[in-house]
TORKOL-472740 format. One line per 8 residues: number of its first residue (from 1); for each residue x, y, z of C-alpha. Coordinates in steps of 0.1 Angstrom, whole numbers. Layout:
! residues N
NUM) X Y Z | ...
! end
This chain:
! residues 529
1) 268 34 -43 | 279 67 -33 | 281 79 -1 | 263 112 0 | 246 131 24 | 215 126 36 | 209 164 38 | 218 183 8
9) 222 219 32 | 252 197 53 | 282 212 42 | 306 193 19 | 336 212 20 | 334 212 -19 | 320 242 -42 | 313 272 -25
17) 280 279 -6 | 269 300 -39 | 274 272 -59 | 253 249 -33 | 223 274 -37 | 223 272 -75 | 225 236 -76 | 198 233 -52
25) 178 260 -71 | 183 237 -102 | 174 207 -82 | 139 218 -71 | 132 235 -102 | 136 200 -118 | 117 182 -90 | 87 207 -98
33) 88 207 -140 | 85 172 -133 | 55 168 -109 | 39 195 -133 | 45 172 -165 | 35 140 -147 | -2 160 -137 | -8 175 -170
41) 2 141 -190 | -20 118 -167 | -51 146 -168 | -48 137 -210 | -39 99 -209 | -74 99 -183 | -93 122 -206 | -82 98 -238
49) -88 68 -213 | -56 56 -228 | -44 28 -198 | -14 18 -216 | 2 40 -196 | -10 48 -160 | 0 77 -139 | 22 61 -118
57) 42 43 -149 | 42 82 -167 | 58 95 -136 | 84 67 -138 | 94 72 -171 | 96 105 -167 | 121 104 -134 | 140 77 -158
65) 140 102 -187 | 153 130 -170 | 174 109 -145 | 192 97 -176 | 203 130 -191 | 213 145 -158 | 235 114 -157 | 254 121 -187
73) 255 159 -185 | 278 179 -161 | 251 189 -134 | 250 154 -126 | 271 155 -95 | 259 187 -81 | 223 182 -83 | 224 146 -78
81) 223 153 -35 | 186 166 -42 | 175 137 -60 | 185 103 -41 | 161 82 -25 | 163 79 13 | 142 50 26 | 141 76 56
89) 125 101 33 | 102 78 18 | 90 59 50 | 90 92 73 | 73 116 48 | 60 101 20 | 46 67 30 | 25 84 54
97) -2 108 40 | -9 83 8 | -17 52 34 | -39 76 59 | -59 88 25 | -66 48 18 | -77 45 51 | -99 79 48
105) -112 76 20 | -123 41 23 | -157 25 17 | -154 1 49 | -179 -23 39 | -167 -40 11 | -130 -40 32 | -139 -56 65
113) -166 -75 46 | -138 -92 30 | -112 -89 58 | -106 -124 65 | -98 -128 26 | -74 -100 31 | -57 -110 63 | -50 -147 46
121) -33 -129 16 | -15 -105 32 | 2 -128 62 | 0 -163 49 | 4 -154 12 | 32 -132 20 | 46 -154 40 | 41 -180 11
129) 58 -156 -15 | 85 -149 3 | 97 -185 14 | 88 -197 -24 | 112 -171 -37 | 138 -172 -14 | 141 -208 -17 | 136 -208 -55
137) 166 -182 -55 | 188 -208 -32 | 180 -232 -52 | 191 -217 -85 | 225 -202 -69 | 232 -241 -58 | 223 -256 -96 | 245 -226 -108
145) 212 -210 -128 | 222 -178 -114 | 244 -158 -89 | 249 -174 -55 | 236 -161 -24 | 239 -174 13 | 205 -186 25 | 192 -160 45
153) 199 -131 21 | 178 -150 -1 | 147 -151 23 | 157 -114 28 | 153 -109 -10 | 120 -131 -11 | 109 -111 18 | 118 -75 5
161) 103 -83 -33 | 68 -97 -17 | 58 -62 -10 | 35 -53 -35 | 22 -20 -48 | -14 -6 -51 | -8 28 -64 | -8 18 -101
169) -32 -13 -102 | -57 7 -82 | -63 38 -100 | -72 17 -132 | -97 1 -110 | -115 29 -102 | -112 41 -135 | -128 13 -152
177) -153 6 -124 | -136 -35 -114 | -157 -52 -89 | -159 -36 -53 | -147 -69 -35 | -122 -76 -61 | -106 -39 -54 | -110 -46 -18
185) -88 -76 -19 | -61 -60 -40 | -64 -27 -18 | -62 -44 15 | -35 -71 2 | -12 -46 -8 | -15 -21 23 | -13 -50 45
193) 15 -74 32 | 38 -42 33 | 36 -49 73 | 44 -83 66 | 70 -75 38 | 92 -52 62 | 82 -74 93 | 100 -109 75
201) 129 -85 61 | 141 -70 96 | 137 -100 109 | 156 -122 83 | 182 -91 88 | 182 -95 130 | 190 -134 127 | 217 -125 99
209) 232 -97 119 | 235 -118 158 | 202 -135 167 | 205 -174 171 | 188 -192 139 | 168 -212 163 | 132 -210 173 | 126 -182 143
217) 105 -195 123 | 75 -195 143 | 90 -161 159 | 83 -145 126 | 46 -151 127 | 42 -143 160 | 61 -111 164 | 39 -100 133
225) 8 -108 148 | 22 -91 178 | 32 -62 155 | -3 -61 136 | -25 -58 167 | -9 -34 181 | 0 -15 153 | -42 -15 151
233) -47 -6 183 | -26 22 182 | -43 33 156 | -74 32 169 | -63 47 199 | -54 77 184 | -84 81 159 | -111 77 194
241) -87 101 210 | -91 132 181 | -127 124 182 | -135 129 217 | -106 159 216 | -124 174 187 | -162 167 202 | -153 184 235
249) -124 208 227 | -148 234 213 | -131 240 179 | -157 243 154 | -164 281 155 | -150 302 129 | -115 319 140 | -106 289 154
257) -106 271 118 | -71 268 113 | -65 254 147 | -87 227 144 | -73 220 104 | -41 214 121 | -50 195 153 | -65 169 126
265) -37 168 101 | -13 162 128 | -31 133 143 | -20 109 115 | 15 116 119 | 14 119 154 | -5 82 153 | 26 69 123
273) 55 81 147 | 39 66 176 | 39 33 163 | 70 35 147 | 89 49 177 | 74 16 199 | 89 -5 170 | 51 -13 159
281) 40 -7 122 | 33 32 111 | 13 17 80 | -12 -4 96 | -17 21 124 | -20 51 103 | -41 30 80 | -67 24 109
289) -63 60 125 | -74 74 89 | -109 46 90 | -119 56 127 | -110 91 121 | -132 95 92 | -162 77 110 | -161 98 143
297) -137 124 144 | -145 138 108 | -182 144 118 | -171 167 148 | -154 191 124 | -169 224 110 | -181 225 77 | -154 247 66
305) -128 224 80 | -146 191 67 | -140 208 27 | -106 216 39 | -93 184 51 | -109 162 27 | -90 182 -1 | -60 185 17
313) -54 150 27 | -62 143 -12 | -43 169 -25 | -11 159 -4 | -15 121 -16 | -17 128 -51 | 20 147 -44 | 36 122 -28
321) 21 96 -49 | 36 114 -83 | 67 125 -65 | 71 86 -54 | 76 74 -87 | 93 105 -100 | 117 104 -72 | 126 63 -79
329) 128 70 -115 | 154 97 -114 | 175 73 -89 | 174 43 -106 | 188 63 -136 | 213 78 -114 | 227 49 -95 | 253 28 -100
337) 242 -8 -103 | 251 -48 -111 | 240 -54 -143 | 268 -85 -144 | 245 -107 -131 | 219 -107 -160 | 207 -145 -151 | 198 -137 -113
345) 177 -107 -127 | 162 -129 -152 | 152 -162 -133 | 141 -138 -102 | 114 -128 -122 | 105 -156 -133 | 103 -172 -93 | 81 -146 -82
353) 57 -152 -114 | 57 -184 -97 | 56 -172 -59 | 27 -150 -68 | 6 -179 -85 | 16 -202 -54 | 6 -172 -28 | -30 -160 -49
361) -40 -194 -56 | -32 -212 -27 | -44 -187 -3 | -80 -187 -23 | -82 -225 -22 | -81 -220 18 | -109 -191 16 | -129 -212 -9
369) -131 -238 18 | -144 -217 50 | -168 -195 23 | -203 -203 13 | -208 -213 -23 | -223 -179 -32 | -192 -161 -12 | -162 -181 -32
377) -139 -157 -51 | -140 -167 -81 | -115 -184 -107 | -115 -147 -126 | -107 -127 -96 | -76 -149 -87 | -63 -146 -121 | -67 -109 -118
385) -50 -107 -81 | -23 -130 -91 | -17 -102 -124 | -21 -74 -98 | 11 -79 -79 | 34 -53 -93 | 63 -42 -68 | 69 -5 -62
393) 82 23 -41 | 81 -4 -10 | 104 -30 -25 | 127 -2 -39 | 131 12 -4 | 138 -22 13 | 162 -31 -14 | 178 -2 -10
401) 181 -9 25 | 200 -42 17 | 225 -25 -2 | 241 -13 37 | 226 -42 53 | 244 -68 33 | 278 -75 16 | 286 -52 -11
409) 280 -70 -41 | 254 -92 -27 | 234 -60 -16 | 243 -45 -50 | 226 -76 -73 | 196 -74 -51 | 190 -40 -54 | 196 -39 -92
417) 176 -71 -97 | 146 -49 -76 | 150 -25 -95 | 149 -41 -131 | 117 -57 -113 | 98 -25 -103 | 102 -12 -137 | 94 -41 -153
425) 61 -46 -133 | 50 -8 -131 | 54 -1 -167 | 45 -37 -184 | 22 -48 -158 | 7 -15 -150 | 4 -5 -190 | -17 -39 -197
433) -37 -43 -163 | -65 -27 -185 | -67 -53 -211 | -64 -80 -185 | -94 -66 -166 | -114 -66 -199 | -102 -101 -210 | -112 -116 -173
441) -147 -96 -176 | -144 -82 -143 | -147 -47 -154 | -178 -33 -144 | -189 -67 -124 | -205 -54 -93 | -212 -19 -90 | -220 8 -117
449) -202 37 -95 | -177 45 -71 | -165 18 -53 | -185 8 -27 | -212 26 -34 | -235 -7 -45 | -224 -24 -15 | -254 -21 4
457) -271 -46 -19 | -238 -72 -30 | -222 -72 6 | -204 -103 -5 | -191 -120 -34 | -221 -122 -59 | -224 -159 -76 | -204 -161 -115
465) -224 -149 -143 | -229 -191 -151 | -249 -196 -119 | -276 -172 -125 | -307 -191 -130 | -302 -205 -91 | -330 -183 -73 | -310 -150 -69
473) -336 -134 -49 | -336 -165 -19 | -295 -159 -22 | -299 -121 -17 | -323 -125 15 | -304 -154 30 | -270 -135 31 | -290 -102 40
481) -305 -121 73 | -269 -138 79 | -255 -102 81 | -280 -89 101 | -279 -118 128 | -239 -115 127 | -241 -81 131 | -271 -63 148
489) -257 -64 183 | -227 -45 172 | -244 -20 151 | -266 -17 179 | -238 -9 203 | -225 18 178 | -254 30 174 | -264 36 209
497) -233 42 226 | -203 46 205 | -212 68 182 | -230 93 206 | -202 93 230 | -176 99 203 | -191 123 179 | -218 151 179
505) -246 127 164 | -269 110 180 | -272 82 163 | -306 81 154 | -299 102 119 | -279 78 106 | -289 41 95 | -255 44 86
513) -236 43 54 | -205 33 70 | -211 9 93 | -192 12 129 | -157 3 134 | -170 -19 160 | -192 -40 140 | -162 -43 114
521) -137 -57 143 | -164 -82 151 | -163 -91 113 | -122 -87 109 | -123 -114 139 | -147 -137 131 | -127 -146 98 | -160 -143 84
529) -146 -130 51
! end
């Protein structure tokens, strides 16, 4: 790969700086026509409710497209500075605001309802995926299948391609109205095992790089449990923080609007760099500062600046989003990459078919055994997580990553084998999600509306379709009266105390759609999932 700048306005020493503003002129230009074309062609493929071809896979093609001709054409090497993906870019600036809209526009019951679920797929079944297909990968070097890597690189590639991506899988979801619990499994696996993903990688890179091989192992989990809850606490921190700033501070009058717009747009970032500058995970803190933001600080905001945030935070995660897949697709056509090693591309896919099965299934199994029989995920919804797992803009970035981290041509046939895999997944998997969902019969199962929105009736897993002449009614009030006993004395605490010290409510007007972030860290603990 090339070694450009990471900032197109550094000088170069080449063309002159008149030349530099017309090639950047050209670059943006592109960058724009492009984000326009991806909107306008998802608005018609959503109004034809054509799902062959999701947003996110449109806005890949098109970066591969248009990545393509500037390849062969002679602006290639002037605008090509504008257009290459920087895992610094992408985890600094564009990561951010689409993980803080998950977390703030999040239903939280049908999440932390099923958070225990979650937690097992994201850490053990990542941690499942990744060993599978780094041993699988070993194991095929050694039985000359395909191209031979050292040991740890392979658990660095197993680690790097468990990261899974939500953007595409979820938006056909909402559209075709999936089960809540089902979308909170796939939404909460995908935002979580991205901690774990980048967690096993720099570790796997640490103990390549100096640290002794001993004693890791068990080092791994523990430094990402380590890593989690304080990544969550963090997070928390800062969310409880803007609330009581934004309850006391005296913002909410008119000609102080803009202050108090920016004061909470900042928060997220200022909660992201926190925990990434005390080595701690951005995502899972930013993810949490976004659900305790929403539930107290949101609620101390003027009206005005309650309309204005909830669009803006939308509006700047749609962007980055698009420009995501846009972005990757114009590199991938624009790097240079390894395509001599056709078998290691092909068999890798076909090891983490298998690491996915072995993560999905397995990890269900152990739920299935702590679960009640009417709280069992059923055979339908694993077959539809295990399709789920398409990789995205995470695995690109940490592959890309490899490529300085590793030798060159073992970097190189990991980051082209990633890459073959994220388009592969985004615009195969992504373009026949739809007819999968309709074959398993899990669209529609669960809720009529927006997710969530039924939850106050199904707060768990609802029996199969087969078991419905057992007394539905006596299942209904049993798990009803289970919740309540679990969680009264937390709701009550909310209630009573948390939510009147941290917002402008008393806590009386609310029976409360959300539940309080208290009563859901009783429920992430208690593994009751």
């Amino acid at each position: 790969m090339d070694d450009l700048p990471i900032s197109p306005t550094e000088p170069r020493g080449g063309p002159s700086p008149g030349k530099e503003q017309q090639a950047a002129g050209v670059g943006i230009l592109l960058q724009i026509m492009m984000l326009v074309l991806s909107f306008v062609l998802g608005h018609v493929l959503r109004r034809k409710k054509f799902y062959y071809l999701p947003e996110a896979s449109a806005s890949l093609l098109i970066g591969l497209i248009v990545g393509g001709l500037a390849n062969i054409s002679d602006t290639e090497t002037s605008i090509r500075a504008w257009f290459n993906f920087h895992e610094e870019f992408f985890f600094l600036f564009l990561l951010p605001p689409i993980i803080f809209q998950s977390g703030f526009s999040l239903s939280p019951k049908p999440f932390f309802s099923n958070f225990g679920a979650i937690v097992t797929f994201a850490i053990v079944g990542t941690f499942i995926a990744s060993a599978v297909t780094g041993i699988l990968v070993y194991l095929g070097g050694l039985i000359y299948l395909m191209y031979r890597l050292p040991f740890l690189e392979c658990m660095m590639f197993g680690a790097l391609i468990s990261a899974t991506d939500p953007v595409t899988v979820l938006s056909i979801f909402q559209e075709l109205g999936t089960d809540m619990n089902l979308y909170a499994l796939v939404f909460g696996e995908s935002v979580l095992n991205d901690a774990m993903a980048i967690s096993l990688y720099r570790t796997m890179s640490s103990i390549k790089s100096h640290v002794p091989s001993e004693q890791n192992f068990f080092m791994v989990i523990v430094k990402f449990l380590e890593t989690f809850v304080g990544s969550m606490s963090s997070g928390v921190g800062v969310g409880f923080t803007s609330a009581l700033l934004f309850k006391y501070a005296g913002l909410d009058i008119d000609n102080l609007l803009n202050l108090e717009c920016c004061l909470f747009v900042l928060f997220p970032y200022f909660s992201y760099m926190l925990a990434e500058g005390l080595g701690l995970s951005g995502i899972v803190s930013i993810l949490f500062t976004g659900i305790v933001m929403k539930h107290y600080a949101f609620s101390n905001l003027s009206e005005n600046s309650q309309r204005f945030v909830s669009a803006f935070f939308h509006l700047i995660s749609s962007l980055a989003e698009t420009f995501v897949f846009i972005y990757m697709g114009f590199d991938i056509a624009m790097e240079q990459h390894s395509w001599s090693h056709v078998g290691f591309i092909f068999f890798s896919i076909l090891f983490i078919i298998v690491a996915r099965a072995a993560n999905v299934f397995s990890c269900a199994y152990m739920v299935n055994l702590i679960r009640p029989a009417h709280r069992k995920i059923p055979l339908k919804h694993q077959k539809a997580l295990w399709y789920s797992g398409l990789r995205g803009a995470m695995a690109f970035a940490l592959a890309l990553q490899s490529v300085h981290d590793l030798p060159e041509g073992h970097g190189q046939t990991i980051f082209t084998a990633t890459t073959a895999i994220v388009v592969l997944t985004v615009l195969m998997i992504g373009g026949s999600t739809g007819t999968m969902l309709e074959a398993l019969q899990v669209v529609g199962d669960g809720h009529d509306g927006p997710i969530g929105e039924s939850f106050e009736v199904n707060n768990g897993y609802i029996s199969p379709p087969y078991d419905e002449e057992e007394s539905s009614g006596n299942r209904l009030k049993m798990r009803l009266k289970e919740f309540h006993k679990n969680t009264a004395t937390f709701r009550a605490l909310d209630k009573n105390y948390l939510t009147p010290f941290f917002t402008t409510q008393t806590g009386d007007d609310e029976e409360q759609e959300d539940f309080g972030p208290v009563c859901l860290w009783w429920r992430v603990w208690s593994f009751s999932g």
